[in-house]
C-alpha positions as CSV (number, residue, x, y, z in Angstrom):
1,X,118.8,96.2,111.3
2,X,119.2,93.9,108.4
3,X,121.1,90.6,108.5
4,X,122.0,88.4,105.8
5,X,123.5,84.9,105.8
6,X,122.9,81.5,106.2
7,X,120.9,79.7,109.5
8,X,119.2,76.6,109.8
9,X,115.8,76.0,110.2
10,X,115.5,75.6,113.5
11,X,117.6,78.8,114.5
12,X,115.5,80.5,112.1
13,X,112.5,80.0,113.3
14,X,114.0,81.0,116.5
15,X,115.4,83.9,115.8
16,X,112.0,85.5,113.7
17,X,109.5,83.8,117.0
18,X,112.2,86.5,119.0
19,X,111.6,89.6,116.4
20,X,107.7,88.6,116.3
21,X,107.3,88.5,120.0
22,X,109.2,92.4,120.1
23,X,106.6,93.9,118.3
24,X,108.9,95.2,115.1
25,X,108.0,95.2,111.6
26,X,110.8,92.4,110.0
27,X,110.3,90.2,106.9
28,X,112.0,86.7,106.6
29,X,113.1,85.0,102.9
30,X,114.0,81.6,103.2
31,X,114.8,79.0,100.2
32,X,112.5,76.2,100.3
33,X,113.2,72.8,101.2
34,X,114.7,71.2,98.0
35,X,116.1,74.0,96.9
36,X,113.4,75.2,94.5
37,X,112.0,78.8,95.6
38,X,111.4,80.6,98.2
39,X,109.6,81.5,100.9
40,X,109.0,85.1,102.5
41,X,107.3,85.8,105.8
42,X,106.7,89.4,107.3
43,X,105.3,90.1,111.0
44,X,104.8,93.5,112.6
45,X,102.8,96.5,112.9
46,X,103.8,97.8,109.7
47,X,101.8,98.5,106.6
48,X,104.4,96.4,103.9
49,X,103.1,94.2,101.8
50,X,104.2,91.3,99.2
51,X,103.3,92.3,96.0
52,X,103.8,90.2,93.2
53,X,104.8,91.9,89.9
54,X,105.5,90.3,86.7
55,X,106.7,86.7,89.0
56,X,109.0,89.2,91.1
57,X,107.8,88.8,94.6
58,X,108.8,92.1,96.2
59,X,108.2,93.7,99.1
60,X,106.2,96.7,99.1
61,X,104.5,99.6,101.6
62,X,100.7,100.6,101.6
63,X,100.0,104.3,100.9
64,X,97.8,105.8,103.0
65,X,95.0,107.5,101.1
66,X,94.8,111.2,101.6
67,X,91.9,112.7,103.2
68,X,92.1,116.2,101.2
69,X,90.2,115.8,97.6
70,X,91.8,117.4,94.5
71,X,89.6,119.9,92.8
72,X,88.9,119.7,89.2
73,X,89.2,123.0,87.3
74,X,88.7,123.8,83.9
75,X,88.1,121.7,80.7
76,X,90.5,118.8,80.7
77,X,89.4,117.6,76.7
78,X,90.4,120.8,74.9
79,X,93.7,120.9,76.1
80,X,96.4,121.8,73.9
81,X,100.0,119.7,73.8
């Protein structure tokens, strides 16, 4: 579910206490007080993450490393392109 719009703070921080307390992955963006920036706020089980690329704060997901290796064959510095 995604929702978009305008709430003050106090119905805010009601409404993300109700989504924390559910157990759900959610993430929160809220402007700062003043008006300059931003503020973002995940909660959940989930594996996202803020990542910060370049100033750009975005929202991103862990990989999970894979538990199979990838076998090396042949000469990789004599390869013709």
């Amino acid at each position: 579910m995604v929702f978009v719009g305008k709430l003050d703070a106090k119905t805010s921080a009601f409404v993300f206490q109700q989504i924390r307390a559910s157990g759900v992955s959610a993430s929160l963006a809220t402007v700062r007080r003043g008006g300059t920036g931003f503020d973002i706020e995940l909660c959940g089980p989930g594996n996202n993450v803020i990542s910060d690329f370049d100033g750009l704060l975005l929202v991103s997901v862990k990989r999970k490393k894979s538990a199979t290796k990838v076998k090396k064959s042949g000469n990789l510095d004599k390869v013709n392109i």
